[in-house]
C-alpha positions as CSV (number, residue, x, y, z in Angstrom):
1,X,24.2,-39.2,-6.9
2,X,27.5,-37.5,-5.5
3,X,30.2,-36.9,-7.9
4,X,33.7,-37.3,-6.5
5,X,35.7,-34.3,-5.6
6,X,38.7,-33.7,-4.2
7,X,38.8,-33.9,-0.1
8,X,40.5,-30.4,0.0
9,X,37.5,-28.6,-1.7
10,X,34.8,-31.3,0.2
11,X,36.6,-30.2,3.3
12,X,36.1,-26.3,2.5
13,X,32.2,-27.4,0.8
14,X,31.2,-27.9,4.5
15,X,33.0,-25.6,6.0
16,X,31.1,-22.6,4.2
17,X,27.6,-24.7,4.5
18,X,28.6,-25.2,8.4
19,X,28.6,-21.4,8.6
20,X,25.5,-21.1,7.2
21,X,23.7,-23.2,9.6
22,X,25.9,-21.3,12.8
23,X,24.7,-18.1,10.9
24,X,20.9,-18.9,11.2
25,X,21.5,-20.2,14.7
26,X,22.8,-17.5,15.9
27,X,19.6,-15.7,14.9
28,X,17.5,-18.0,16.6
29,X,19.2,-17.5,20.0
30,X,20.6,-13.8,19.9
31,X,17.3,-12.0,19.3
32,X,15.4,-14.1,22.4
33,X,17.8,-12.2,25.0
34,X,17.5,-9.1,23.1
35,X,13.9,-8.6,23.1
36,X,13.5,-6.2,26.4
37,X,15.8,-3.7,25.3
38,X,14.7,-3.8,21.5
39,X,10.9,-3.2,23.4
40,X,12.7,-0.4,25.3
41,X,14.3,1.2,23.1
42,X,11.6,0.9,20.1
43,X,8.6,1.9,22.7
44,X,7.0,-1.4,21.8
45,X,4.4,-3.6,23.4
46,X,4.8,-7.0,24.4
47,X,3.1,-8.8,21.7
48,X,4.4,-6.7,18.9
49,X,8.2,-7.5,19.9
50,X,7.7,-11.0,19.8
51,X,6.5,-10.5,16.6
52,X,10.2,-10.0,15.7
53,X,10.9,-13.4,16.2
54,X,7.7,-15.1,14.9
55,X,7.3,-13.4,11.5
56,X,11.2,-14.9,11.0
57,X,10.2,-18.4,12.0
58,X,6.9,-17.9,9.4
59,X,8.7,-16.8,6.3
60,X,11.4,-19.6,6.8
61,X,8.2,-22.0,7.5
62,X,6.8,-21.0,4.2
63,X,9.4,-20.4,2.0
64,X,11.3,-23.9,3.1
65,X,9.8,-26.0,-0.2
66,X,9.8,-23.2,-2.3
67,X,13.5,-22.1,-2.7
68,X,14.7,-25.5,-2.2
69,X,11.9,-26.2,-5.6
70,X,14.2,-23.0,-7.0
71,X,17.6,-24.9,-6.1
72,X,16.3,-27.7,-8.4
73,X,14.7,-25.4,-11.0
74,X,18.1,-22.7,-11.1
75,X,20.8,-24.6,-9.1
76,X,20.9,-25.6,-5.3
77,X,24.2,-23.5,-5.1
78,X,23.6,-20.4,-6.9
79,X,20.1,-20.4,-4.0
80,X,22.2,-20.6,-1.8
81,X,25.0,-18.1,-2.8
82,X,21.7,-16.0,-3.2
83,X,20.5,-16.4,0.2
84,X,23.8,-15.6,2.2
85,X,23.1,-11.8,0.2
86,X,19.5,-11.6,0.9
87,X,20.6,-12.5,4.4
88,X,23.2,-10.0,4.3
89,X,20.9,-7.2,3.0
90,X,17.8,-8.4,6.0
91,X,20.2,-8.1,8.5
92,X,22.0,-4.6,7.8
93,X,18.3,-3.2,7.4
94,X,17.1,-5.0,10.7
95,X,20.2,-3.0,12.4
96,X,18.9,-0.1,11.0
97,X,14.8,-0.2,11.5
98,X,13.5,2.9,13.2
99,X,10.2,1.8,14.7
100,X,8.5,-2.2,15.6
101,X,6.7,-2.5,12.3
102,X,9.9,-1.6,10.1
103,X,12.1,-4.1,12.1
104,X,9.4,-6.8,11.7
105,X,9.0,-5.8,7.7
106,X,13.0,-6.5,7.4
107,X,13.2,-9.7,9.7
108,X,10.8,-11.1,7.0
109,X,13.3,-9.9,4.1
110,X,15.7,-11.5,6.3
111,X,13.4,-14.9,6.7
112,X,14.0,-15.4,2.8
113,X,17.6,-15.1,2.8
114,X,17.3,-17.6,6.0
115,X,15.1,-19.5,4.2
116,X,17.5,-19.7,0.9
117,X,20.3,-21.3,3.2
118,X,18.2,-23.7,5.5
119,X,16.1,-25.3,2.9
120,X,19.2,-25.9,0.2
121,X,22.2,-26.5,2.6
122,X,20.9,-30.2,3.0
123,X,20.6,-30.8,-1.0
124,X,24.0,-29.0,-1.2
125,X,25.7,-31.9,0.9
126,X,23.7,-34.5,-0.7
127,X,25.0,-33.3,-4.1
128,X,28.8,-33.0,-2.7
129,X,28.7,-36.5,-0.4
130,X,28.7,-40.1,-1.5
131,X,25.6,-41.0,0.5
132,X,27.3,-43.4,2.4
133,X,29.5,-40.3,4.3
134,X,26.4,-38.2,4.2
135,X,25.7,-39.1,8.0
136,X,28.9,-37.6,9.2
137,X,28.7,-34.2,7.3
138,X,25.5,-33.8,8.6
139,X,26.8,-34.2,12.2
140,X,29.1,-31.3,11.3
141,X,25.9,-29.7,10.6
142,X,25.1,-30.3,13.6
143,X,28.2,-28.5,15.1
144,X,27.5,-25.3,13.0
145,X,24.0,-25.2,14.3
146,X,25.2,-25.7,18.6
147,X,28.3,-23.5,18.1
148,X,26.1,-21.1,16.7
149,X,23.6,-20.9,19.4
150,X,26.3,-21.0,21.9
151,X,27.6,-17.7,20.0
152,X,24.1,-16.2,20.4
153,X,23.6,-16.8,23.7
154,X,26.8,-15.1,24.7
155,X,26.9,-12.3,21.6
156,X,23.2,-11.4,23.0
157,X,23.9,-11.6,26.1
158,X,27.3,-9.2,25.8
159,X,26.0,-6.9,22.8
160,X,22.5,-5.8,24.6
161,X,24.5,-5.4,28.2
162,X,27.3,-3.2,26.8
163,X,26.5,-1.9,23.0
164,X,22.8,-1.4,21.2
165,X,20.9,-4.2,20.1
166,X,21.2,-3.3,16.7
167,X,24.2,-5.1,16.8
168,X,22.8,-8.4,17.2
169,X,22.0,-8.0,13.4
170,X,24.8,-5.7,12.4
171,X,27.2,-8.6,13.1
172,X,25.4,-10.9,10.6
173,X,27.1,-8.4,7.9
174,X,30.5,-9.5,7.8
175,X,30.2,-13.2,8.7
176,X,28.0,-13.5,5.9
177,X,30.1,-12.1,3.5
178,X,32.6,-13.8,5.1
179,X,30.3,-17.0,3.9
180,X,29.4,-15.5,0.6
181,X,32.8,-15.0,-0.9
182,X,33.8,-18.1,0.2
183,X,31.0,-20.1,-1.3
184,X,31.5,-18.7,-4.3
185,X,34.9,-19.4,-4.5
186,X,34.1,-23.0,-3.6
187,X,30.9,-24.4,-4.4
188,X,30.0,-25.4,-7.7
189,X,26.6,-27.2,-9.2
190,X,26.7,-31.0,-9.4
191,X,22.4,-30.7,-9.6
192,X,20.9,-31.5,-12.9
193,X,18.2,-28.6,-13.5
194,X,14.8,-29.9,-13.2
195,X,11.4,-28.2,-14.1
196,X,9.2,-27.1,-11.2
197,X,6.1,-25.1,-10.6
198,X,5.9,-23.2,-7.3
199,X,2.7,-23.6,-5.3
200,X,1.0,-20.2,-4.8
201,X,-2.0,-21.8,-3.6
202,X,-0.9,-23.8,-1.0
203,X,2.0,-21.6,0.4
204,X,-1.0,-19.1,1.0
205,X,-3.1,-21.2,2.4
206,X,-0.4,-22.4,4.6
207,X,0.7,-19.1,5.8
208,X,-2.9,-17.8,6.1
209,X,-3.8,-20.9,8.4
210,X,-0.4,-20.7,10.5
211,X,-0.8,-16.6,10.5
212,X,-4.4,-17.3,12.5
213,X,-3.2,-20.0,14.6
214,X,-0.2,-18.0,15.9
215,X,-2.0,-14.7,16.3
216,X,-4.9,-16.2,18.4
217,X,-2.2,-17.9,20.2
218,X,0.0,-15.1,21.3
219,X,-3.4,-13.5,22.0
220,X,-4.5,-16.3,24.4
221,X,-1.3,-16.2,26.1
222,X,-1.4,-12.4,26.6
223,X,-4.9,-11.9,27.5
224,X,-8.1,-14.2,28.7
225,X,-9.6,-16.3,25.9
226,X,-12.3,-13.9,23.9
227,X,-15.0,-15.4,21.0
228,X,-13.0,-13.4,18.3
229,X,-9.7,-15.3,19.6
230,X,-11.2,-18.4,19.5
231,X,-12.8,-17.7,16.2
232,X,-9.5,-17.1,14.8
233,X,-7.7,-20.2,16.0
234,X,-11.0,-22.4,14.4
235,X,-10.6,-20.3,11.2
236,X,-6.6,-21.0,11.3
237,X,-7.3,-25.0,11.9
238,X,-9.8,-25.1,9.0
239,X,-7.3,-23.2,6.3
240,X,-5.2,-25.7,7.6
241,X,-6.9,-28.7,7.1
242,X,-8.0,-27.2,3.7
243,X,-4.0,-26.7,2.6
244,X,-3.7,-30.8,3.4
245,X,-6.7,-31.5,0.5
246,X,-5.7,-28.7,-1.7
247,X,-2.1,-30.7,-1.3
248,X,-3.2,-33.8,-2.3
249,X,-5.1,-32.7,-5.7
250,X,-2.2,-30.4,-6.9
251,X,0.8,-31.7,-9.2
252,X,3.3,-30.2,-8.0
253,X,2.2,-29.3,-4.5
254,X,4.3,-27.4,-1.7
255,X,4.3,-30.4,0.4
256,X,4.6,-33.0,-1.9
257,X,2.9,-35.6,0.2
258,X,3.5,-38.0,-2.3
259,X,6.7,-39.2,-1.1
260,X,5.1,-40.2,2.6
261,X,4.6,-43.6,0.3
262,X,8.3,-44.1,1.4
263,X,8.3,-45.2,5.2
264,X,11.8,-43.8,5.9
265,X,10.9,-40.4,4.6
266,X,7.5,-40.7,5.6
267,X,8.9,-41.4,9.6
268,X,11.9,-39.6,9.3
269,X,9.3,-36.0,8.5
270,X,7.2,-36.9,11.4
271,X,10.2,-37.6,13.6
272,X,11.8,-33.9,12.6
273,X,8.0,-32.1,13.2
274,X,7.1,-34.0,16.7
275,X,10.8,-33.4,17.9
276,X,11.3,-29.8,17.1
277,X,7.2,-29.2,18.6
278,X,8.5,-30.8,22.3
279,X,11.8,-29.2,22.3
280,X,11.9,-25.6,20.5
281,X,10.4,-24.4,23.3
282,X,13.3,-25.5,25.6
283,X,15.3,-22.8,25.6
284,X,13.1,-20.5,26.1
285,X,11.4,-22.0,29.1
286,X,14.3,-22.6,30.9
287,X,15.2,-18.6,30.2
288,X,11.6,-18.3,32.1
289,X,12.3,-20.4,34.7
290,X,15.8,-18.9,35.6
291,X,14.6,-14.9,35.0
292,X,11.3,-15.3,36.7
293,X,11.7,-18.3,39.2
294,X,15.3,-17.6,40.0
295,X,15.8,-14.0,39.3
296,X,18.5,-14.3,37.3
297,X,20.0,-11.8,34.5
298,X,19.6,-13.1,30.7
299,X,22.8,-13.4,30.4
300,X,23.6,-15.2,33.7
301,X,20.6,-17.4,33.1
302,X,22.0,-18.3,29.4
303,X,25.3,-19.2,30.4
304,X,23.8,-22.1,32.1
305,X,23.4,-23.8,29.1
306,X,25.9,-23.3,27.4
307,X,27.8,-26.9,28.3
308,X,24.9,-28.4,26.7
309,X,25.0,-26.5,23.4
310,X,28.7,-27.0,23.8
311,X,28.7,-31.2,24.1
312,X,25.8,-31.5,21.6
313,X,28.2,-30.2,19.0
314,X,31.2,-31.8,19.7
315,X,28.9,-35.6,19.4
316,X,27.4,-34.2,16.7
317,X,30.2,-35.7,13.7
318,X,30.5,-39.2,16.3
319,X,26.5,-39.3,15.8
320,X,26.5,-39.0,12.3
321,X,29.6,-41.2,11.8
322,X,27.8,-44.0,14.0
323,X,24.5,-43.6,11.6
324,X,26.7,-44.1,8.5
325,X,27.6,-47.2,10.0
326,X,24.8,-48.4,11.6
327,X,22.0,-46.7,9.9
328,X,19.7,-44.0,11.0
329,X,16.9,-45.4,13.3
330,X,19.1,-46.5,16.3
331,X,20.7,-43.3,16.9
332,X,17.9,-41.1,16.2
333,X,15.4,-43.4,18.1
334,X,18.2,-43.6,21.6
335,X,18.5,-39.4,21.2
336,X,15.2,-39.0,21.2
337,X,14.9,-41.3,24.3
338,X,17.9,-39.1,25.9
339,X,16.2,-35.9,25.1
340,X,12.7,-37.0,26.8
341,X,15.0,-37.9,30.0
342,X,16.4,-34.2,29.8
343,X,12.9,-32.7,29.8
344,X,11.9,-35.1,33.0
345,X,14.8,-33.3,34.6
346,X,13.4,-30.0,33.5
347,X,10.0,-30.6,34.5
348,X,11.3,-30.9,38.6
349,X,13.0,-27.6,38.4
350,X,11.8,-25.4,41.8
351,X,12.5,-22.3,43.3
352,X,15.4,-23.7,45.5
353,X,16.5,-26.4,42.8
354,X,20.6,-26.3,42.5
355,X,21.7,-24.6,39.4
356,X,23.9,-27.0,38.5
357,X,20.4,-29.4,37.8
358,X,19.6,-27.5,35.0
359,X,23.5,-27.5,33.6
360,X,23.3,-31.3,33.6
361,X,19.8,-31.7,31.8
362,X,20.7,-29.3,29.6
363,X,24.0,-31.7,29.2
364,X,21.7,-34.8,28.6
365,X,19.2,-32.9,26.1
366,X,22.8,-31.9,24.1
367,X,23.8,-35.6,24.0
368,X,20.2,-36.3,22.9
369,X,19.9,-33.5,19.7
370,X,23.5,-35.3,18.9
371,X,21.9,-38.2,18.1
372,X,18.6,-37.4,16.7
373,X,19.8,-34.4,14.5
374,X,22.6,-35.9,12.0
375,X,20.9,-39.4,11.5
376,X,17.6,-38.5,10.8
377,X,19.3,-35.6,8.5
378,X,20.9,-38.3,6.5
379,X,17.9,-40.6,6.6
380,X,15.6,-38.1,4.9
381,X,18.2,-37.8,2.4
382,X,18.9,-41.2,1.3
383,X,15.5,-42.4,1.5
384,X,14.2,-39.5,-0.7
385,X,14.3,-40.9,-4.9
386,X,17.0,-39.6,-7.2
387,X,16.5,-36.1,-8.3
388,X,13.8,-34.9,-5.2
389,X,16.8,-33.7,-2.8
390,X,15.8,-30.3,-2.9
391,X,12.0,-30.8,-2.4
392,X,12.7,-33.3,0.3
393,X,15.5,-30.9,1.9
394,X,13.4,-28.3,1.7
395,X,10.3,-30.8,3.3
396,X,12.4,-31.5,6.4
397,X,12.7,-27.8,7.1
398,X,9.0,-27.4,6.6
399,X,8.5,-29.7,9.1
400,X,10.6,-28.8,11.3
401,X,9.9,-25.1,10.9
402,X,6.5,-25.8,11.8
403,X,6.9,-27.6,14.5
404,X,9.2,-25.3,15.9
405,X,6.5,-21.6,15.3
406,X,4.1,-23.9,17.3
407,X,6.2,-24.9,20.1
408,X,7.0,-21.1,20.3
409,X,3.4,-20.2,20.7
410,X,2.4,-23.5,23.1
411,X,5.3,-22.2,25.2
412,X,4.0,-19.2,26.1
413,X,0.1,-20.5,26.4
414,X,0.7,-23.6,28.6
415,X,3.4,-21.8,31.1
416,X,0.2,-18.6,31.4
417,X,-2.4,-21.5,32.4
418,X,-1.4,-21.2,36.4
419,X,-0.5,-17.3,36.7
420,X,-1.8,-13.6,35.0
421,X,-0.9,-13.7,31.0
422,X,0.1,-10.4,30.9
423,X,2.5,-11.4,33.8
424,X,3.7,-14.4,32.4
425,X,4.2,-12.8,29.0
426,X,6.2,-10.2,30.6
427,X,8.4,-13.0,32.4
428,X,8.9,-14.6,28.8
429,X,10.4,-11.2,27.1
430,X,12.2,-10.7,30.4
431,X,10.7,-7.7,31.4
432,X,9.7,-8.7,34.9
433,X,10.1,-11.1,37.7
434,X,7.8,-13.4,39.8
435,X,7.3,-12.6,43.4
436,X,5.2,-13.6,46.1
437,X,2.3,-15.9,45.0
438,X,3.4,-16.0,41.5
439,X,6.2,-17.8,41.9
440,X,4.9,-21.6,42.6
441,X,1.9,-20.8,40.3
442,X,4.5,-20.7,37.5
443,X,6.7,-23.2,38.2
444,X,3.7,-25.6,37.9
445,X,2.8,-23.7,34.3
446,X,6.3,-24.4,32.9
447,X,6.2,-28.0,34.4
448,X,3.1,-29.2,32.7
449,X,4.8,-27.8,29.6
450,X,7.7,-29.7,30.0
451,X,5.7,-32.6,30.4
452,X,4.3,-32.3,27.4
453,X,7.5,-31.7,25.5
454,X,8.3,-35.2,26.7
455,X,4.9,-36.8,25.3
456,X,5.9,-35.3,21.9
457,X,9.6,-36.8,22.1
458,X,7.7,-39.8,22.7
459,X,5.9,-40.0,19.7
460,X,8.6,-38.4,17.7
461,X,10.7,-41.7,19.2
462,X,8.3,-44.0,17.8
463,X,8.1,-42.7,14.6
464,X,12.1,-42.8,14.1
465,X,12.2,-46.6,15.2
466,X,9.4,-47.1,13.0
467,X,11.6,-46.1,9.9
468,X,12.8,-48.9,8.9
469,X,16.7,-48.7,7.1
470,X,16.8,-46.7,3.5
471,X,16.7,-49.4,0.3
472,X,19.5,-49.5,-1.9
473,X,17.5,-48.1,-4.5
474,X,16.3,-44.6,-2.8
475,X,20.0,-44.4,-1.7
């Protein structure tokens, strides 16, 4: 339950937990466009630099139920406060990494910090909000996180044209201390401390299983399927499907699967995983489409989507005041719907499609995230019981995290099913272009992936009207 506070320090609660989220957003976007020069300027190969990006997304997958666990064991705050230095610390050493393996060593540092402010910032406005004004600071959530990858689609595309890309991370430095002081100055624990036990077990069974499914992955993509790749994706599925049994036998497990008994929470998870599985991936196909169908620069090709990250924020606070109101299954359910339209659009891109196409289904998948985004936020946290708002917080992220590592991997292996791997990996980091032949052979790649993005908005849609509206008594 929320205590009251005054609006003044409410006001300046979100502010520093909205800069949080644009911090980690900016991550996600400003490393994609930086990923050619980094290989460049490192001497890397292909599948090592994307490493950069996956390792993040892995620790931050792993890690999501764990700190938020040590928000309810130490204080959701002080996590938090502890992951804007972490963060702080991973990024100044990511500027500084002399070779692939030591920039991939640090990103993981930096995963925990990331980790520490993803998987505690929802508990942290649960603990601050009434629940029945939770909605609408989770649509300024929402803001943080498009304003954010706005800012690293035009930092990246600006720092690695003009300055080094170290600066991509350098820049994290004094935003999040920036962040730090101010949380500390503001913030304060409203949590009751309650006794957890971390799960060893599963988190390594988890990360094992996802390690194998990603690796064989970004193998198949790169290079034609071999028995030791296949071999690794079976071994991957099986640790997987072993973590789900060990789950269910464990008392305090990482996923506490438990709490699916509630249909909201139970939906609202599924919801987060299938959605973030279809649309991840977005971004960085339409990066592929524009650099390797249409030739463009990264940072020309970004810019394009900028009004779509742009719109999606500014709904964000309307979608969340209209779930408040309304509850969450309407909104959720309709942006969903809206988002599935956007990737329709996407999947007719061609060679001689007008740009302006892929500014307005970038528009319409905005409007869509709006929707989806703060209510289902706010549904996961007033369906979860009293006391659990850091293992469910820290649930959603899982989830989402999840799907979001997968969708990376799927993106890359279903565009390289019509054209070379090597050639469409080397599209993906931006290190080539298509010509000749290539070209329509690779449209058709990204198109059956876009039309599979949609099946899975689909079925996240149908979970999130399935919810049902949160009962008095989990709120």
């Amino acid at each position: 339950m929320a205590h009251p506070e005054p609006s003044i320090r409410r006001s300046l609660a979100l502010t520093v937990i909205v800069i949080g989220i644009l911090i980690t957003a900016v991550d996600t976007t400003i490393v994609v466009l930086a990923l050619p020069t980094m290989m460049r300027s490192l001497h890397a190969d292909l599948t090592g630099v994307v490493w950069v990006i996956m390792a993040y997304l892995l620790v931050i997958t792993l890690l999501a139920t764990q700190v938020g666990r040590l928000g309810d064991m130490f204080g959701r705050v002080r996590m938090y406060e502890l992951g804007f230095l972490v963060f702080i610390v991973g990024s100044a050493l990511c500027g500084l990494a002399p070779d692939p393996r030591t920039l991939i060593a640090f990103r993981i540092f930096q995963g925990v910090g990331g980790a520490l402010i993803t998987a505690n910032s929802g508990a942290v406005i649960a603990d601050t909000f009434a629940a029945s004004r939770r909605g609408q600071a989770y649509g300024f959530t929402s803001v943080g996180w498009n304003v954010g990858a706005i800012l690293g689609i035009l930092l990246g595309g600006f720092i690695t044209t003009y300055a080094s890309w170290r600066y991509i991370f350098l820049i994290n430095v004094p935003i999040g201390g920036f962040a730090l002081i101010t949380a500390w100055l503001v913030l304060r624990e409203r949590s009751p401390r309650t006794a957890r036990a971390l799960d060893w077990w599963g988190m390594s069974f988890l990360g094992a299983g996802l390690l194998a499914v990603l690796v064989a992955m970004v193998g198949l993509a790169s290079q034609p399927p071999t028995p030791a790749l296949l071999a690794l994706l079976a071994a991957g599925i099986a640790l997987l499907a072993a973590f789900l049994l060990l789950e269910l036998r464990l008392p305090q497990p990482l996923l506490d699967l438990r709490l699916f008994r509630i249909r909201i929470v139970r939906a609202s998870l599924l919801a987060s995983f299938f959605q973030s599985l279809g649309n991840f991936a977005v971004l960085f196909l339409i990066i592929m489409y524009l650099q390797g169908v249409r030739q463009l620069s990264p940072l020309d090709a970004s810019l394009l989507l900028v009004p779509g990250y742009l719109l999606g924020g500014a709904l964000g606070p309307v979608a969340g005041r209209l779930a408040d109101r309304v509850g969450p299954a309407l909104p959720a359910t309709v942006g969903l719907g809206v988002q599935a339209v956007a990737m329709f659009a996407y999947a007719h891109l061609g060679d001689a499609t007008p740009l302006g196409w892929v500014v307005a289904a970038s528009v319409v998948n905005g409007i869509g995230s709006a929707g989806f985004f703060p209510a289902n936020n706010a549904a996961v946290m007033k369906g979860a019981p009293p006391g659990s708002f850091g293992i469910v917080s820290g649930m959603l992220r899982t989830f989402a995290n999840i799907g979001m590592v997968l969708s990376f991997a799927a993106a890359m292996l279903v565009s390289a099913t019509s054209i070379p791997r090597q050639v469409a990996f080397a599209i993906f980091v931006g290190t080539t272009t298509l010509r000749g032949s290539y070209m329509q052979g690779f449209t058709r790649g990204i198109h059956a992936a876009f039309y599979l993005s949609i099946l899975l908005m689909l079925i996240a849609a149908v979970f999130s009207a399935l919810r049902g509206q949160p009962s008095q008594t989990t709120a």
